[in-house]
LOMI-218849 format. One line per 2 residues: their letters; for each residue x, y, z of C-alpha. Coordinates in nm, 3 decimals, decimal comma. Layout:
BEGIN
a = X/Y/Z ~ ...
END
This chain:
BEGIN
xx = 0,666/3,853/1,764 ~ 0,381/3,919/1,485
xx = 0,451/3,568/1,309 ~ 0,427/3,394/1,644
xx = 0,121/3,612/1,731 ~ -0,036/3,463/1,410
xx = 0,112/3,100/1,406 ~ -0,036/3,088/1,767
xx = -0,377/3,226/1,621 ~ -0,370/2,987/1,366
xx = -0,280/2,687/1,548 ~ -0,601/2,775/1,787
xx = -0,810/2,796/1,478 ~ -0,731/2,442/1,345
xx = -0,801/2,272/1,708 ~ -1,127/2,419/1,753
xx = -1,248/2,322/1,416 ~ -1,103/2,027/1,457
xx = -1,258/1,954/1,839 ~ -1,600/2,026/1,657
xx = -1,828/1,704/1,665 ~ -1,850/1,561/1,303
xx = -2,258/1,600/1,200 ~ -2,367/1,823/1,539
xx = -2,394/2,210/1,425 ~ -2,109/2,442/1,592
xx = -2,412/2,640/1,778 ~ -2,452/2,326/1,999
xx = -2,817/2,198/1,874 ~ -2,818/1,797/1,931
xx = -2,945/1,732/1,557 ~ -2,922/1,889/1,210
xx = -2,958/1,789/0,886 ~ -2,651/1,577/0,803
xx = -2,395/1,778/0,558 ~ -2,247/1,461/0,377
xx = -1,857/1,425/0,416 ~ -1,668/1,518/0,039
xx = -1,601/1,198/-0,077 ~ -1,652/0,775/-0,011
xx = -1,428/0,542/0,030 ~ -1,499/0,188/-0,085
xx = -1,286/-0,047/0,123 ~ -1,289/-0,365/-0,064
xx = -1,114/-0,546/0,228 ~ -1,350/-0,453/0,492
xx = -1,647/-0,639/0,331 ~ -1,586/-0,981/0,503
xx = -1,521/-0,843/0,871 ~ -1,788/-0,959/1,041
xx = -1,976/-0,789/1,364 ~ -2,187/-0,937/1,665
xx = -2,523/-0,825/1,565 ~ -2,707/-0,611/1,894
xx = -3,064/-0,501/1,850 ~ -2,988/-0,142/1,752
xx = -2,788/-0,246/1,451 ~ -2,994/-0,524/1,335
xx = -3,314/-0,264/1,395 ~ -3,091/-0,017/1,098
xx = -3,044/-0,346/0,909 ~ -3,397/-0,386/0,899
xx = -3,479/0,014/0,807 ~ -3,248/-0,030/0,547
xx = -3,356/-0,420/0,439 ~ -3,712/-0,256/0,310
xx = -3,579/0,130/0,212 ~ -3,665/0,127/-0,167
xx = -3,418/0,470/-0,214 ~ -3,171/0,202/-0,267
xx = -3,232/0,180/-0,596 ~ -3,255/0,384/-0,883
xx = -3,653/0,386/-0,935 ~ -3,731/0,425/-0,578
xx = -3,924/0,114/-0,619 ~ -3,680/-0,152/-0,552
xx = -3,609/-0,308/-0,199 ~ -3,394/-0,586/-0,080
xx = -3,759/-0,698/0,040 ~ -3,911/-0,698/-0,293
xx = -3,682/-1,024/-0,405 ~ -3,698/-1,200/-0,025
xx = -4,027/-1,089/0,049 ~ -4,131/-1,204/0,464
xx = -4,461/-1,345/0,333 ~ -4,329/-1,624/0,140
xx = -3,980/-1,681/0,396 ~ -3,837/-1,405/0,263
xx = -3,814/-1,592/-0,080 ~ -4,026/-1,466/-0,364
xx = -4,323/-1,622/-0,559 ~ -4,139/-1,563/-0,928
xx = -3,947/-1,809/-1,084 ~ -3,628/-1,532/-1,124
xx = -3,554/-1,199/-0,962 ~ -3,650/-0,905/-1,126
xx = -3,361/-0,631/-1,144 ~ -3,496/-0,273/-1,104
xx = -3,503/-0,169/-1,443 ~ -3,703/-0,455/-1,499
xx = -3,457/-0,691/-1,661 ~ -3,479/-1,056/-1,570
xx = -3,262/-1,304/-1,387 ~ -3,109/-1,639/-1,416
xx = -3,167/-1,732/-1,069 ~ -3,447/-1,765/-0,802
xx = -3,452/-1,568/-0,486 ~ -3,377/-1,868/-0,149
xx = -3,517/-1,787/0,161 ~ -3,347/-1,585/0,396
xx = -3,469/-1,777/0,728 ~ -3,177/-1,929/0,908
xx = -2,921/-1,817/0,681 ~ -2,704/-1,681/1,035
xx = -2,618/-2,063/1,005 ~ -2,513/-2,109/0,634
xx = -2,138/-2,155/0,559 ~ -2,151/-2,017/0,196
xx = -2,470/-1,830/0,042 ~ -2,611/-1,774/-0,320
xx = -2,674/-2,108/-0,510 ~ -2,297/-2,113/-0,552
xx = -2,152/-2,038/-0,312 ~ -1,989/-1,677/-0,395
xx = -2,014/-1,580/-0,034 ~ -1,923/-1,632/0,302
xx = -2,024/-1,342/0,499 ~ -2,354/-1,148/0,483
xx = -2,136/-0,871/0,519 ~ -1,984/-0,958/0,162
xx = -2,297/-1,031/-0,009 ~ -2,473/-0,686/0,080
xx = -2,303/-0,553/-0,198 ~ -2,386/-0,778/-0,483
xx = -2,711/-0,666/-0,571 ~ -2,519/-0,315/-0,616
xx = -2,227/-0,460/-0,835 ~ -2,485/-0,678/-1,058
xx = -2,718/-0,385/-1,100 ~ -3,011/-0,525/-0,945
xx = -3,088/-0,228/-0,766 ~ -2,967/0,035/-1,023
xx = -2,704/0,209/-0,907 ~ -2,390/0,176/-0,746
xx = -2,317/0,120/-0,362 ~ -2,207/0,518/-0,315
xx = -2,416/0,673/-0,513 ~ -2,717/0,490/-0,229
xx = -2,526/0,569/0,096 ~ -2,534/0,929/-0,049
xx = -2,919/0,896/-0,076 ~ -2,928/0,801/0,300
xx = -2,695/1,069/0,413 ~ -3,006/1,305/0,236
xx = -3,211/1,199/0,538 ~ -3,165/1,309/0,842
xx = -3,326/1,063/1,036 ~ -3,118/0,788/0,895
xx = -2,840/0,972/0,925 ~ -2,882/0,977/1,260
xx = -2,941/0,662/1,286 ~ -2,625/0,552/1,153
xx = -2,451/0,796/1,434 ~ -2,621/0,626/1,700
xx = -2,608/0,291/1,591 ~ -2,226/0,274/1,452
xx = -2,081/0,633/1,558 ~ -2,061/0,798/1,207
xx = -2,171/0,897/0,887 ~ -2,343/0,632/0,657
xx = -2,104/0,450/0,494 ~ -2,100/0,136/0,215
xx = -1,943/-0,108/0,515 ~ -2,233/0,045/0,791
xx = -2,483/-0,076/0,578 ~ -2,355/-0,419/0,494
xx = -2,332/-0,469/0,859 ~ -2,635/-0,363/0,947
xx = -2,827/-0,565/0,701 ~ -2,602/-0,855/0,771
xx = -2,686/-0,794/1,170 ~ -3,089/-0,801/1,066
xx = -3,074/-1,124/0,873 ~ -2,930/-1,294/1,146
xx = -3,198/-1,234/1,381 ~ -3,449/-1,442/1,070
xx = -3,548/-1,779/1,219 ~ -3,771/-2,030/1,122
xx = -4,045/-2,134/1,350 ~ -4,044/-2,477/1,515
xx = -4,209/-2,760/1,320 ~ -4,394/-3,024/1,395
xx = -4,093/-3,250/1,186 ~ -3,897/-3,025/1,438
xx = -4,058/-3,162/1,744 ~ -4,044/-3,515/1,600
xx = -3,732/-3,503/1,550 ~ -3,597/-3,365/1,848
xx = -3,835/-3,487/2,123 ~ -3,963/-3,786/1,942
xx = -4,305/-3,640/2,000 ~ -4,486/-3,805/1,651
xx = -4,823/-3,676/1,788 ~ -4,825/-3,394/1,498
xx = -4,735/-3,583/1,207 ~ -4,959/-3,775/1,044
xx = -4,935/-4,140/0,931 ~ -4,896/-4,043/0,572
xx = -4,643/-3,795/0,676 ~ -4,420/-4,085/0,883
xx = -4,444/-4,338/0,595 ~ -4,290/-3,985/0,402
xx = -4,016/-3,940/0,667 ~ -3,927/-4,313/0,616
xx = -3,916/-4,288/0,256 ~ -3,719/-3,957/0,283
xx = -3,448/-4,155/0,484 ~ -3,496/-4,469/0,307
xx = -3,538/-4,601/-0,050 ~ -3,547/-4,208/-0,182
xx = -3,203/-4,131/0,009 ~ -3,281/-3,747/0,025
xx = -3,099/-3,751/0,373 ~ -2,798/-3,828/0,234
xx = -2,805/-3,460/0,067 ~ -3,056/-3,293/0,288
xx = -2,887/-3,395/0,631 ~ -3,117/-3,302/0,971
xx = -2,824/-3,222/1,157 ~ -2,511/-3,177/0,929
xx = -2,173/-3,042/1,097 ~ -2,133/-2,681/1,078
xx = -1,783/-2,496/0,984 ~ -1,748/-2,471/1,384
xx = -1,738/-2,813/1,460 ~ -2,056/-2,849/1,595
xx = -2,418/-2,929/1,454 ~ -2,749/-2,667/1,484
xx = -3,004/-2,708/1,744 ~ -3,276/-2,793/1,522
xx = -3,255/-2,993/1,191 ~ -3,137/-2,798/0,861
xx = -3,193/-3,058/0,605 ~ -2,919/-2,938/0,393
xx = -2,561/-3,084/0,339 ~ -2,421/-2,702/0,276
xx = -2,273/-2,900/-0,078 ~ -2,284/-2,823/-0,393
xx = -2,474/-3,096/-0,686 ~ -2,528/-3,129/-1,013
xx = -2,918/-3,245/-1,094 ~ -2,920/-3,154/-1,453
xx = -3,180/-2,844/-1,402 ~ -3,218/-2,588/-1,642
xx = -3,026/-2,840/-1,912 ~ -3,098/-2,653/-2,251
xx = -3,019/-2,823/-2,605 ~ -2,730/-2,637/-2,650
xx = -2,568/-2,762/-2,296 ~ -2,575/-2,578/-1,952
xx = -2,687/-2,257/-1,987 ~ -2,658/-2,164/-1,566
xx = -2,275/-2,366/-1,510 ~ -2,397/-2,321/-1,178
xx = -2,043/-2,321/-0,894 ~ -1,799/-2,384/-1,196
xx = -1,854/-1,967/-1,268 ~ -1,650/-1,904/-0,983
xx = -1,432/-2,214/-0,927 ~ -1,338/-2,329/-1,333
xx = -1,322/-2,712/-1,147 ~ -1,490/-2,937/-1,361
xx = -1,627/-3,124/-1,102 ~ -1,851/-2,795/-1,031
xx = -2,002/-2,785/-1,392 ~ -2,362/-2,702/-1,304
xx = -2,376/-2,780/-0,931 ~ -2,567/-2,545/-0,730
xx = -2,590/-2,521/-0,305 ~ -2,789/-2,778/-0,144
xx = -3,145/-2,592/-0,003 ~ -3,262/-2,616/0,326
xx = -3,606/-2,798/0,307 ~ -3,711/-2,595/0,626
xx = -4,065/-2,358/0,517 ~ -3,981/-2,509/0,202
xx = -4,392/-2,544/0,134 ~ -4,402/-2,153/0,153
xx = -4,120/-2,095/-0,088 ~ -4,219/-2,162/-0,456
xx = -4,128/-2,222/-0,683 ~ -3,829/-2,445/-0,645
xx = -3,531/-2,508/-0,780 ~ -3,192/-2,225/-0,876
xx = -3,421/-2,122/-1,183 ~ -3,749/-2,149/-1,026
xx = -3,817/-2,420/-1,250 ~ -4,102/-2,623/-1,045
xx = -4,407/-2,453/-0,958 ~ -4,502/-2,740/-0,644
xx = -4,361/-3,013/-0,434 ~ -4,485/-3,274/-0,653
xx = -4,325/-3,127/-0,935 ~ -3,988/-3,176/-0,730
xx = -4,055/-3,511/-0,625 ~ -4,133/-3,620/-0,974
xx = -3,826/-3,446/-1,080 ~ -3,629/-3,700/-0,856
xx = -3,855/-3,973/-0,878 ~ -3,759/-3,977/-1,266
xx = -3,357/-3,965/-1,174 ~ -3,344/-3,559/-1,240
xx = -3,204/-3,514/-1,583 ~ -2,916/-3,684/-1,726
xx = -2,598/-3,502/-1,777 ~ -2,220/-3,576/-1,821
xx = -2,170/-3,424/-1,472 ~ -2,523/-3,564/-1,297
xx = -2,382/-3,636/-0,965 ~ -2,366/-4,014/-0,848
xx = -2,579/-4,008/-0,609 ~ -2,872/-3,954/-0,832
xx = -3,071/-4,232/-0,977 ~ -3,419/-4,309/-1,070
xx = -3,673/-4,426/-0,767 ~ -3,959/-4,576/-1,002
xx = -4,215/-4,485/-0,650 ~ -4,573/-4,535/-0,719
xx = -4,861/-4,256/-0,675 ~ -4,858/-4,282/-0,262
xx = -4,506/-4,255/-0,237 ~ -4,468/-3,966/-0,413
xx = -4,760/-3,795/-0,227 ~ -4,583/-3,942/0,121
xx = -4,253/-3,783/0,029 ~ -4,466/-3,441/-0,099
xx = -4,642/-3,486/0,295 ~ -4,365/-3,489/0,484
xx = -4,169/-3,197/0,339 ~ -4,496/-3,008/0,360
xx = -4,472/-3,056/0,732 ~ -4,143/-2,938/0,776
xx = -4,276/-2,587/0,737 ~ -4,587/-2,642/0,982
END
């Protein structure tokens, strides 16, 4: 009868510690300061299931998207490389890691990437969920993944956050969907190429700017590449124009003497045909996001033009569809016009 007694005893013991909330104090007080759980679990598999972004998560998305305790200085932010005052781009030709070591590549925008079918320039990506974790795995931020969800579990207002927002503790996959649920809510602004090309209303543009949209379409053929309306993975096309094929090219940018130092989409494909192709931009805001270019390589929009106006730069993989346009001075400030105005 004694056993029993105890067994009994200790069966009761176990289901009220058990039927205590996770994170609330036994006493009953709503909050405390979060007591983080033993150990993390990185789930690998989890990183490309995707979730319908509400306002709550995509408001701890964007807590999180400028929280410099993400890295190891306490200095670095996902906002310091897509900064909102350039399109949440940046100005420098490469990212800057935290410990101050340089990049190959050059921050894109972040406006309207809900509707891009691959990100990074090539295409490493498909979910925002799955890149979240990159700049953790390539050491841009300076430490690992864990070792910064521990850092939020330190605050108890985060914390909490994370309880309200996704029921639990902060955790590697919480974060990735809450940044992935604030960068969908980053649109561009309607242009005044957007109204021309959707209402035919050519009242904004100016007549430099149309003799730039018919060059653009015409003898320059950057439609062909930079589509308006290309078809999306769904089937359908966006609302408003894209100007981006969601393909990858080669242009011959960044070609050293010594080859290709940036092989571009071949990294993670090994098909030739990839050898230092990168992601088609968007030209959307593209006038507040220099400089241009994977490496940053062109500080304006007449540097780009000229770039293409020359036939890019001559490699054994330059794709076809390059050539040289031999365009005279107004031309090339047309073409330089009319992207301008995509952004205004």
């Amino acid at each position: 009868m004694l056993r029993f007694a105890l067994a009994v005893g200790a069966f009761c013991a176990v289901v009220f510690v058990a039927s205590v909330p996770i994170g609330r104090p036994a006493t009953g007080e709503p909050y405390g300061r979060p007591v983080p759980p033993p150990s993390f679990t990185f789930n690998a598999q989890r990183h490309d299931v995707g979730f319908r972004p509400d306002e709550l998560l995509a408001k701890l998305g964007e807590k999180l998207f400028f929280d410099t305790r993400l890295s190891a200085s306490g200095r670095t932010a996902c906002a310091s490389c897509h900064d909102p005052r350039y399109s949440f781009a940046e100005p420098r030709r490469v990212s800057i890691s935290d410990d101050g070591t340089h990049g190959r590549r050059n921050a894109p925008a972040l406006l309207d990437v809900a509707l891009l079918p691959s990100l990074m320039w090539d295409g490493k990506f498909h979910r925002l969920e799955q890149q979240a974790f990159g700049p953790f795995e390539r050491g841009e931020m300076g430490i690992g993944v864990e070792r910064a969800v521990r850092r939020l579990h330190d605050d108890p207002r985060t914390a909490h956050m994370f309880r309200d927002t996704l029921g639990g503790w902060p955790t590697p996959d919480g974060m990735a969907r809450s940044l992935a649920a604030f960068q969908r809510t980053l649109w561009s602004r309607e242009s005044r190429v957007d109204r021309f090309l959707m209402a035919n209303d050519a009242s904004g543009l100016s007549r430099i700017e149309l003799d730039g949209y018919e060059i653009f379409n015409g003898r320059a053929a950057c439609g062909v590449c930079h589509r308006p309306f290309p078809l999306l993975p769904d089937g359908t096309r966006p609302r408003r124009p894209v100007f981006t094929d969601f393909r990858y090219h080669n242009l011959g940018v960044g070609l050293g003497h010594g080859g290709q130092p940036d092989s571009g989409r071949f990294e993670l494909t090994q098909n030739r045909p990839d050898w230092g192709a990168f992601r088609t931009p968007s030209l959307r805001n593209s006038a507040k996001t220099p400089p241009y270019m994977h490496d940053g390589s062109f500080a304006t929009l007449e540097d780009v033009v000229e770039f293409y106006n020359a036939g890019a730069r001559p490699n054994p993989n330059l794709s076809p569809l390059i050539r040289p346009l031999n365009f005279g001075g107004y031309e090339k400030a047309a073409l330089a016009a009319f992207l301008r105005a995509m952004g205004e």
